[in-house]
C-alpha positions, 0 to 999 in steps of 0.5 A, spaced: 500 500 500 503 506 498 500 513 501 500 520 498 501 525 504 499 532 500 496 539 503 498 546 501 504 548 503 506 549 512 500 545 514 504 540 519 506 535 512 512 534 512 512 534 520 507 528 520 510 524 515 518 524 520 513 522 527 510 516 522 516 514 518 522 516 522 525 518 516 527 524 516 525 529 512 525 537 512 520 541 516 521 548 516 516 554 516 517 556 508 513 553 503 516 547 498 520 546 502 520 538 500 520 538 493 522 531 491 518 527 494 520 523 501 518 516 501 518 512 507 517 505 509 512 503 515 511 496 518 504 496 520 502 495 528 499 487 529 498 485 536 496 479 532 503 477 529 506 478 535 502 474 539 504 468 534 511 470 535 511 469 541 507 462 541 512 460 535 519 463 536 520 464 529 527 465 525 524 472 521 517 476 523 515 480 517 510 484 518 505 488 513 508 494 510 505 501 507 510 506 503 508 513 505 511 518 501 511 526 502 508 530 496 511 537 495 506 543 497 500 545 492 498 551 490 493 555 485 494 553 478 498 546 479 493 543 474 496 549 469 504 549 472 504 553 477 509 552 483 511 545 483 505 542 478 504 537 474 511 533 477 505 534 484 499 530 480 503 526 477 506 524 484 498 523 487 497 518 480 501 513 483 499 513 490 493 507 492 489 513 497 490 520 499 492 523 506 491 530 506 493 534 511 489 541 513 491 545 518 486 546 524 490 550 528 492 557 529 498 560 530 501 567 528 508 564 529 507 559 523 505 564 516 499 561 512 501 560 504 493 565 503 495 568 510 489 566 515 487 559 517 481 557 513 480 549 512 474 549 507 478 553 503 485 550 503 481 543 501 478 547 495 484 549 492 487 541 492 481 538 490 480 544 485 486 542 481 486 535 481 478 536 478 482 541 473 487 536 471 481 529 471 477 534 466 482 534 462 483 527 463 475 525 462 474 531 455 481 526 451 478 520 453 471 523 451 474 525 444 478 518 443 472 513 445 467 518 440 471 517 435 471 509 436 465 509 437 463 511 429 465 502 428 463 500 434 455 502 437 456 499 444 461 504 446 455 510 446 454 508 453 461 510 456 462 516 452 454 519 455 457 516 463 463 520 461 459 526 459 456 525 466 463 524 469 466 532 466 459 535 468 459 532 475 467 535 475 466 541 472 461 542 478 467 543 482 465 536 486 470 530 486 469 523 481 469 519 488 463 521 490 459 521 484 453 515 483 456 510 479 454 502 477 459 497 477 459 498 469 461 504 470 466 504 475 469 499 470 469 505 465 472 508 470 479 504 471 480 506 463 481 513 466 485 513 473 482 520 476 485 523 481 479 526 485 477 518 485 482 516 489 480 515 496 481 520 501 482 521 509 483 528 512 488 528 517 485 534 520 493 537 524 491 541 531 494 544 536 497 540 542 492 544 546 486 543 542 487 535 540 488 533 548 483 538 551 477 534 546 477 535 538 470 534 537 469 541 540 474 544 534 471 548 529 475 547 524 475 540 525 467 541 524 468 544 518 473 538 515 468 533 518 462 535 514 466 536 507 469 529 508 461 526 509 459 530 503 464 526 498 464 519 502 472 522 504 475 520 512 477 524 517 483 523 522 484 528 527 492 528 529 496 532 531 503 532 528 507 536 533 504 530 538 506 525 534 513 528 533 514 527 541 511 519 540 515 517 535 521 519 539 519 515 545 521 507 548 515 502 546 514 502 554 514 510 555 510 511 548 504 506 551 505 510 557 504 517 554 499 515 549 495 513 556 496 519 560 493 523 554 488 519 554 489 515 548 489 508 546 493 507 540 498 513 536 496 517 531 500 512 525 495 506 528 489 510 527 491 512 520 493 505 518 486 502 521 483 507 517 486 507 511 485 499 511 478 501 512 477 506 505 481 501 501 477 495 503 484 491 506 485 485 511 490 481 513 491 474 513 497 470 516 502 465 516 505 461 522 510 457 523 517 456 526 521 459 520 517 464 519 511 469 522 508 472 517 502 477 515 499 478 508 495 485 506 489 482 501 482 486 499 477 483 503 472 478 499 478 475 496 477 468 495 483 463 498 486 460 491 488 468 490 490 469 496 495 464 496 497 467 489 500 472 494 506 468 496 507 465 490 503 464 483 504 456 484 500 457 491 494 459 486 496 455 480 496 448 485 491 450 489 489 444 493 485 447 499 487 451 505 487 450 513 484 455 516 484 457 524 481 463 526 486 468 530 481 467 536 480 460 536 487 459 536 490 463 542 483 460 545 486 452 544 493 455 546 497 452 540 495 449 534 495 441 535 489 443 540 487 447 536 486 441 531 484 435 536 478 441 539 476 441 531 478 449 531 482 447 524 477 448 518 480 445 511 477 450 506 476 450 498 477 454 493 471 458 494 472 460 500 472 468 502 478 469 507 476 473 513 481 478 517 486 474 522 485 468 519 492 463 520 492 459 513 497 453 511 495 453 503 496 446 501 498 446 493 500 441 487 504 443 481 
């Protein structure tokens, strides 16, 4: 999974992207001051996985990871060049889902690149210019599928869905939350639109207003029901409180995050959501020589799953032997686990589930 940290210049982007990644990268209080995006690597948080390493003890733990990467500060007139441009939406092209950081703190000590602190408008000003550059994605598409269409009838359908589409985007709204019917959305994977992309808000606050009860903040407020309207996320954090976390011990972390009042880091809550948007389990694997999690969109059916090892898994596929992850610390190993009947063997229609234990029986 590779995320896109986005937002307008001296939001708290870059600070949030080094208190989740460790990575690094500069934070300073003038605009662009990342150019070429920051990319780093996350392990994903799984109590579940270290639960099994303690059970199996195994050679190598390898958890899910997700790729964050920071994308430089947009400004106006990106679609059109301006600032750093088409280098910015290109980068938002490759990434599987959006975090767009807003700033929902005031400080006189920290300038703003339009000079007040107003989160309604800074999110229309990202979403407006990846709208811009979808329009122009959906009039060429328009054009090349018309022409096609003088041989071929059956495309008069995706060219009157596409007319649709750029009136929807022209309108100002974002291809995601426009009605589409799962034809459609198959017309739609032709395009890769960036305003189809999923997005959470990660709503950045002052230490203050995040400890002291989000909910009661406006700007919060205000990002909560734009979020709603276009079947987007929120993610209220705050980045310099993170900063902090991502410097502390695992013992002293858990410590300060209770004392706050909080059960998990900001990177936690993230990932959760993120899954979340994206329709994303895990399903893992265990054994002496390896403790493993695999990331998998959710309705997958075992042989494809088993492809996530190795194509020779799915190729060969015989059957799968599934214990829940709650059924197996239940029985307390997995030889009880067995004789208690808690080990399934599954077919090939089998939907995999969130914290299924699977050993894939295959022949090639």
């Amino acid at each position: 999974m590779k995320l896109g940290i986005v937002g307008l210049p001296n939001v708290g982007k870059s600070t949030l992207f080094n208190a989740i990644t460790s990575a690094g990268a500069g934070a300073a209080n003038y605009p662009f001051c990342t150019i070429e995006p920051n990319v780093g690597m996350v392990t994903v948080p799984d109590k579940r996985l270290d639960k099994l390493a303690e059970m199996y003890e195994p050679e190598k733990f390898t958890p899910a990871t997700i790729e964050f990467v920071d994308i430089a500060g947009l400004v106006k007139g990106a679609s059109k060049g301006e600032g750093l441009g088409n280098k910015f939406l290109s980068h938002i092209r490759e990434v599987d889902a959006i975090v767009h950081v807003v700033r929902c703190f005031d400080d006189p000590n920290i300038v703003h690149v339009d000079g007040s602190v107003d989160p309604k408008r800074d999110i229309e000003t990202i979403n407006l210019e990846l709208i811009f550059a979808d329009m122009d994605m959906v009039e060429n598409r328009i054009a090349r599928v018309s022409k096609m269409m003088k041989g071929d009838k059956s495309l008069a359908a995706e060219v009157d869905f596409l007319k649709r589409l750029y009136d929807h985007l022209e309108s100002g709204k974002p291809a995601r939350s426009m009605e589409k019917t799962e034809d459609e959305e198959q017309m739609l994977k032709e395009v890769s639109l960036l305003s189809e992309k999923p997005v959470i808000y990660a709503c950045n606050m002052s230490e203050e207003e995040f400890s002291g009860g989000f909910q009661n903040n406006d700007y919060y407020k205000t990002v909560a029901e734009i979020a709603k309207a276009e079947q987007a996320d929120t993610l209220p954090i705050c980045a310099e409180l993170e900063a902090q976390i991502s410097q502390l011990e695992p013992d002293e972390k858990m410590l300060f995050l209770s004392e706050l009042g909080l059960e998990q880091s900001g990177l936690e809550r993230l990932i959760q959501k993120c899954y979340a948007l994206l329709g994303l389990i895990s399903y893992l694997t265990a054994g002496k020589p390896e403790v493993r999690a695999w990331t998998i969109k959710k309705g997958t059916k075992a042989p494809q799953a088993a492809g996530k090892i190795h194509t020779d898994f799915e190729r060969g596929f015989i059957r799968a032997e599934v214990v829940s992850f709650d059924d197996l610390m239940a029985a307390g190993n997995m030889t009880a686990a067995k004789e208690k009947g808690l080990v399934r063997s599954e077919g090939k229609d089998y939907v995999m589930q969130d914290g299924d234990i699977v050993l894939f029986r295959f022949n090639v």
